[in-house]
C-alpha positions as a Markdown table, in Angstrom:
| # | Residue | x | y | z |
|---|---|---|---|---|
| 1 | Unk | 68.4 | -46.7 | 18.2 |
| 2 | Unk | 67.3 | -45.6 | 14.8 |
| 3 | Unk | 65.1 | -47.7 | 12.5 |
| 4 | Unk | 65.5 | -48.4 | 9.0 |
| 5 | Unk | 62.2 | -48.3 | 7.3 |
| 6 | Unk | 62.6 | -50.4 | 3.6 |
| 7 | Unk | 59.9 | -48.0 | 2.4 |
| 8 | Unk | 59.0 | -45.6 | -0.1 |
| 9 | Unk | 59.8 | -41.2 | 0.5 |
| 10 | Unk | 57.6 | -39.2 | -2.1 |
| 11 | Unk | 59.6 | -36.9 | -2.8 |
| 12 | Unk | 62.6 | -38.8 | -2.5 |
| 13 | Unk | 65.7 | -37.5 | -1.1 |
| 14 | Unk | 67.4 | -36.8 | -4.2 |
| 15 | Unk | 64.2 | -35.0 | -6.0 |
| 16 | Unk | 64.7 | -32.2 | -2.9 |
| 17 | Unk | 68.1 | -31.6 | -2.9 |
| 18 | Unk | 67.8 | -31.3 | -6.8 |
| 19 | Unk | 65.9 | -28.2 | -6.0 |
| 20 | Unk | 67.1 | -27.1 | -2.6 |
| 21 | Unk | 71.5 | -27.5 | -3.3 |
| 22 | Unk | 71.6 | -24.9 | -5.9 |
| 23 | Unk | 70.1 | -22.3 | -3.6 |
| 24 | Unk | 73.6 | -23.0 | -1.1 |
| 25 | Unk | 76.2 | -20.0 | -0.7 |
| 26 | Unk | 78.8 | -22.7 | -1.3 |
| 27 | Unk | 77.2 | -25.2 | -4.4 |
| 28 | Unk | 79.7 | -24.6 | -7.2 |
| 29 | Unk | 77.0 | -25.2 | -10.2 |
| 30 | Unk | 75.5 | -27.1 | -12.8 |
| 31 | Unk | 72.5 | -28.9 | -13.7 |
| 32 | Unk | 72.5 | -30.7 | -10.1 |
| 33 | Unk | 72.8 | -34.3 | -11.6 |
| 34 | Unk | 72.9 | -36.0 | -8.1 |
| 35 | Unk | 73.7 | -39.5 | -7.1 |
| 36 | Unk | 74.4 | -41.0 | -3.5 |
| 37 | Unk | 77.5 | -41.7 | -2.9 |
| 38 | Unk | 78.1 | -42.1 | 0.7 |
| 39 | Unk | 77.1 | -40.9 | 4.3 |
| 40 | Unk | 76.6 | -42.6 | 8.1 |
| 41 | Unk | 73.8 | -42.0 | 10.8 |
| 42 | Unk | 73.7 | -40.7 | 14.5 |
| 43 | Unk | 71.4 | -42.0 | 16.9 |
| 44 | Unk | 68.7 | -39.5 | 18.6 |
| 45 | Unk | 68.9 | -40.4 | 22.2 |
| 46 | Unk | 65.0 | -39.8 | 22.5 |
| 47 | Unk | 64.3 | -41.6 | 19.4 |
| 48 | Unk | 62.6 | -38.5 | 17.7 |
| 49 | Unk | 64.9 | -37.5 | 15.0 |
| 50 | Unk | 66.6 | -39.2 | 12.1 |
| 51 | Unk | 69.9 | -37.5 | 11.5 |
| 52 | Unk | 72.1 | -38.7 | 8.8 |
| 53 | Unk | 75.6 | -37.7 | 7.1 |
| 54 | Unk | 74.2 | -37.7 | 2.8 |
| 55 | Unk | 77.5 | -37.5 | 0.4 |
| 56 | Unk | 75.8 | -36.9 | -2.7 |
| 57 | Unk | 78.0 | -36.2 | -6.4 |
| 58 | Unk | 76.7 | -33.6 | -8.9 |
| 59 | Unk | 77.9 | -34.3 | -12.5 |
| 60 | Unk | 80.0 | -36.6 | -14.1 |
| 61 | Unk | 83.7 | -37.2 | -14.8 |
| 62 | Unk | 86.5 | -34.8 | -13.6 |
| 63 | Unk | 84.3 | -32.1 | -13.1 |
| 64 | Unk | 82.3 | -33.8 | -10.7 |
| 65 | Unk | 81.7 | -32.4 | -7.2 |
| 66 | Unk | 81.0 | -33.8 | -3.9 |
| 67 | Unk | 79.2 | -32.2 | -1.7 |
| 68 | Unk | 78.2 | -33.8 | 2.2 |
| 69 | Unk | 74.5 | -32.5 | 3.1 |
| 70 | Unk | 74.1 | -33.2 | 7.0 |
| 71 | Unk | 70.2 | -33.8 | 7.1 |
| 72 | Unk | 67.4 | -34.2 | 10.0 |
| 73 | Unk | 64.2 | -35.9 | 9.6 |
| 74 | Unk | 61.3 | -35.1 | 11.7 |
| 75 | Unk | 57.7 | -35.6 | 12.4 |
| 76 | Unk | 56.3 | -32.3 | 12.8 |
| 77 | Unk | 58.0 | -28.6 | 11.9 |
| 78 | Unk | 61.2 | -27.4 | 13.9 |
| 79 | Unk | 60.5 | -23.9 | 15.4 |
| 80 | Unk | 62.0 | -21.2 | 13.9 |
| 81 | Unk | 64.2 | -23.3 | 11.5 |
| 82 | Unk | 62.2 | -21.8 | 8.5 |
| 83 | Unk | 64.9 | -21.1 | 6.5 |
| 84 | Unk | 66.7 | -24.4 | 7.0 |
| 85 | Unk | 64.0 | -26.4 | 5.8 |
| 86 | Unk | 64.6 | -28.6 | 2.2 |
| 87 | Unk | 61.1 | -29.8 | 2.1 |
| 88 | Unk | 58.7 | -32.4 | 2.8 |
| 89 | Unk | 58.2 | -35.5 | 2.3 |
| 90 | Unk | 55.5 | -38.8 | 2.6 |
| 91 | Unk | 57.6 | -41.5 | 4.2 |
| 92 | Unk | 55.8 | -45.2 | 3.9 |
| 93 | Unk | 55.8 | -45.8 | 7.4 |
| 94 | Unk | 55.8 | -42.6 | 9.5 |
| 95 | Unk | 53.7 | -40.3 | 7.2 |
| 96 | Unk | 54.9 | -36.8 | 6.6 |
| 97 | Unk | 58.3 | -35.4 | 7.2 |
| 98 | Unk | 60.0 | -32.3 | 7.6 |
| 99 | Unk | 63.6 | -32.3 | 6.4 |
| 100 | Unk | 65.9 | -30.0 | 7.7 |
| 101 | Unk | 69.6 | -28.4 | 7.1 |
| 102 | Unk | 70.8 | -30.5 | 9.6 |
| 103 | Unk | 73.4 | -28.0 | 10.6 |
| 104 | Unk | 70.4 | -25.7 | 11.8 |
| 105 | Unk | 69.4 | -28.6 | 13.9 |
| 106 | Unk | 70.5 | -28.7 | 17.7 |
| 107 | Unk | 70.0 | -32.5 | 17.9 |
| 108 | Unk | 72.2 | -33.5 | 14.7 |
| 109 | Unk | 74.7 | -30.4 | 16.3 |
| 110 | Unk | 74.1 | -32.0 | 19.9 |
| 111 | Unk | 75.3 | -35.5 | 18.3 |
| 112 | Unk | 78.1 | -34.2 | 16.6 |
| 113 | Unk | 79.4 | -32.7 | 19.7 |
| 114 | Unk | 78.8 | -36.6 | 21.2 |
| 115 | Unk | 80.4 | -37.8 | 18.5 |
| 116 | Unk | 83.5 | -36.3 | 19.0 |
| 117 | Unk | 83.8 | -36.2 | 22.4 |
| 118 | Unk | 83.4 | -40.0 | 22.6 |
| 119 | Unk | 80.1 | -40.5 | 23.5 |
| 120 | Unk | 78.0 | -41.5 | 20.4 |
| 121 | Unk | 79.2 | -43.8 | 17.5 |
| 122 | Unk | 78.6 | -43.0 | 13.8 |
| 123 | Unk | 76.3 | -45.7 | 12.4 |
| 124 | Unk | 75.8 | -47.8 | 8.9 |
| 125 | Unk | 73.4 | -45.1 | 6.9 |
| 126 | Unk | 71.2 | -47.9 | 5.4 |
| 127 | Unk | 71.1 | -50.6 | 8.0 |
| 128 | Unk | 69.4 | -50.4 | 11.5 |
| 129 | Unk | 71.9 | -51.0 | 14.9 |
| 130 | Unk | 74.9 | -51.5 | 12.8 |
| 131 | Unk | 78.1 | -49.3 | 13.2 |
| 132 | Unk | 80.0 | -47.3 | 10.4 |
| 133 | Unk | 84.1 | -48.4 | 11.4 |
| 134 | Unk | 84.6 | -46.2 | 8.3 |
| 135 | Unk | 84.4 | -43.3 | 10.5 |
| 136 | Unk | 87.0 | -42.2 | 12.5 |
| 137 | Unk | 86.8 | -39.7 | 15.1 |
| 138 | Unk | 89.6 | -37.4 | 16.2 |
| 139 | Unk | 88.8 | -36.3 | 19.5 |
| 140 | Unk | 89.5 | -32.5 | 20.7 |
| 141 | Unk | 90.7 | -31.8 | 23.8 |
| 142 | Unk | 87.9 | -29.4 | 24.4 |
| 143 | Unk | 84.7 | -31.6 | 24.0 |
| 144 | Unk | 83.3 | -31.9 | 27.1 |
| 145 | Unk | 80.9 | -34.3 | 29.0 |
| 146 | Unk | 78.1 | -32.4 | 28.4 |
| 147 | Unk | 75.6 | -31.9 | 25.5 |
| 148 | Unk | 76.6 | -28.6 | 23.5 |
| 149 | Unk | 74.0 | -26.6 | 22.2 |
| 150 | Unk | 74.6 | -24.3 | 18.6 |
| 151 | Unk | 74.9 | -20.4 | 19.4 |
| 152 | Unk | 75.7 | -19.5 | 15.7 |
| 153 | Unk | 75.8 | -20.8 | 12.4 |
| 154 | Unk | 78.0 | -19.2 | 9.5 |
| 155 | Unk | 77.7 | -20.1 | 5.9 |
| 156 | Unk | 81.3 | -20.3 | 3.9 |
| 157 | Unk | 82.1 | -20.4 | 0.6 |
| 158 | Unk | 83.0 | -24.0 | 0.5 |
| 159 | Unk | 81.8 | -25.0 | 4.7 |
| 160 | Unk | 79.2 | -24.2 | 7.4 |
| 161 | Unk | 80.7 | -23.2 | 11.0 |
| 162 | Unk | 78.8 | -24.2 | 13.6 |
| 163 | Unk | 79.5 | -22.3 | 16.9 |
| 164 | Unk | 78.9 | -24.8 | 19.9 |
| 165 | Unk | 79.0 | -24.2 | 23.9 |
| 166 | Unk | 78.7 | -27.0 | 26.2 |
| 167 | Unk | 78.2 | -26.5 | 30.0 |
| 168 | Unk | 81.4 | -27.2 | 31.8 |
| 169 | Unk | 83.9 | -27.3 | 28.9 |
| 170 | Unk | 87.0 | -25.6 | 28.8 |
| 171 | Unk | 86.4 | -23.5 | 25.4 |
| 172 | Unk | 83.7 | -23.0 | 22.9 |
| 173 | Unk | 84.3 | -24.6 | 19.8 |
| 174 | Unk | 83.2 | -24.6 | 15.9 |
| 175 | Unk | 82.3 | -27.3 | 14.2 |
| 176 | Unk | 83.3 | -26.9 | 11.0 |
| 177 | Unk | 81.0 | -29.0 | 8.4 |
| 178 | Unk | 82.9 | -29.1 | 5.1 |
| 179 | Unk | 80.5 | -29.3 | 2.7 |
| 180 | Unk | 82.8 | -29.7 | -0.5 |
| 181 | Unk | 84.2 | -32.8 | 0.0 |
| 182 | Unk | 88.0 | -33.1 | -0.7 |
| 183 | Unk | 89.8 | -36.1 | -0.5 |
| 184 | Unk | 92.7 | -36.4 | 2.5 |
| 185 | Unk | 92.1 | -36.8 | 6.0 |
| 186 | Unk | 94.9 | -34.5 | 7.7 |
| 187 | Unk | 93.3 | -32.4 | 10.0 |
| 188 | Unk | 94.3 | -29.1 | 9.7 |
| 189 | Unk | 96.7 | -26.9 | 12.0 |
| 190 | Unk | 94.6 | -24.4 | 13.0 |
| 191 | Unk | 92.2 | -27.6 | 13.8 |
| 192 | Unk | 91.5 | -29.2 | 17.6 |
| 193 | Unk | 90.2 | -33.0 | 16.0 |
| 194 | Unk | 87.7 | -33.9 | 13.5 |
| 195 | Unk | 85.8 | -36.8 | 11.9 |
| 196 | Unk | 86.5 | -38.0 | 8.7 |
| 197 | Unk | 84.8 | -41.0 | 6.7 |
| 198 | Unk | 84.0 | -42.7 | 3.0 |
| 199 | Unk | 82.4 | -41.9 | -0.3 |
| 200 | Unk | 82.5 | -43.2 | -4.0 |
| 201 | Unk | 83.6 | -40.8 | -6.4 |
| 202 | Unk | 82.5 | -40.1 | -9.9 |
| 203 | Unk | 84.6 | -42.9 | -11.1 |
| 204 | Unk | 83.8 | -45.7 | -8.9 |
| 205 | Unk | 86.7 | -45.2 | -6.6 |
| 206 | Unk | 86.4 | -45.0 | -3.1 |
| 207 | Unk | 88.1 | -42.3 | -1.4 |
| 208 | Unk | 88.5 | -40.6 | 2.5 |
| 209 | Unk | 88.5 | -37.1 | 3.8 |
| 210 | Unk | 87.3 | -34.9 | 6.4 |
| 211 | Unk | 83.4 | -34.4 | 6.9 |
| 212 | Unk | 84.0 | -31.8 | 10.3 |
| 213 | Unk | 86.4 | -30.5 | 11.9 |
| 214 | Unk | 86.8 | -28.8 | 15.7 |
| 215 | Unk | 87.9 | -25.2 | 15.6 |
């Protein structure tokens, strides 16, 4: 079970994904004017690693995007995830952190997989042991028991595909992490389940949509 710290992050959040969205194959630009505007948690099974769902809007108005930045928090540098990394930062409680690209990250990919397949539950982003029933989970048929492990990762012009195995399972499949947010939560045709959940628009309004799908 994760922990929410009340505490401070120097740099926060926000200040490194001012810096770090603009460099993304799929931001659609601007001045990246962010604000928080929705998200959930996954649990680490071994307690090591903060993994959290981060809707954040850039702009104002009509023109406003939404984009969902998956995110991993850990104590001490992920090997050969380099070029995942958005930064560091000084948390209160646990000292320095190492904030990865969580789609780069086999245990936010690992818990994904879980997710789906029925085995992990999505969890309140600010509060500790609490669960997100915002988030609903369409399960594919070809998530299996098993923990899946990423093989590739694909950048898109408006996703990241995540290619998954899992021992036993009938199929490999990608998890597609739709990181312009769109509001509507039929999953596609060509699509085997998904997870969709909440965020605030520009305007106040809350709306629904898909965060992943299973390819």
């Amino acid at each position: 079970m994760a922990v929410i710290h009340q505490t401070t992050l120097q740099p926060t959040k926000l200040e490194l994904l001012t810096e770090w969205l603009p460099t993304r194959p799929w931001y659609r630009g601007g001045e990246a004017r962010l604000d928080r505007v929705g998200g959930f948690r996954l649990d680490d099974p071994a307690g090591e690693v903060g993994i959290e769902f981060m809707v954040v809007t850039d702009g104002e108005g009509a023109d406003a995007v939404s984009y969902l930045v998956p995110l991993t928090y850990r104590g001490a540098p992920l090997d050969g995830a380099e070029a995942a990394l958005v930064g560091t930062s000084e948390h209160g409680v646990l000292g320095k952190r190492w904030i990865y690209d969580g789609a780069h990250d086999p245990v936010l990919v690992a818990q994904v997989y879980a997710l789906l397949a029925g085995r992990a539950e999505a969890q309140a982003q600010s509060l500790t042991d609490v669960q997100d029933r915002a988030v609903a989970v369409s399960r594919p048929a070809a998530a299996g028991a098993a923990d899946a492990e990423p093989v590739r990762v694909t950048e898109g012009a408006d996703h990241t595909d995540v290619e998954v195995r899992a021992p036993g399972a009938p199929a490999p499949l990608t998890l597609r992490v739709r990181r312009v947010l769109a509001a509507g939560t039929e999953v596609p045709p060509d699509a085997d389940g998904g997870v969709t959940a909440e965020w605030r628009r520009a305007d106040g309004t809350t709306v629904r949509g898909l965060f992943v799908v299973a390819l």
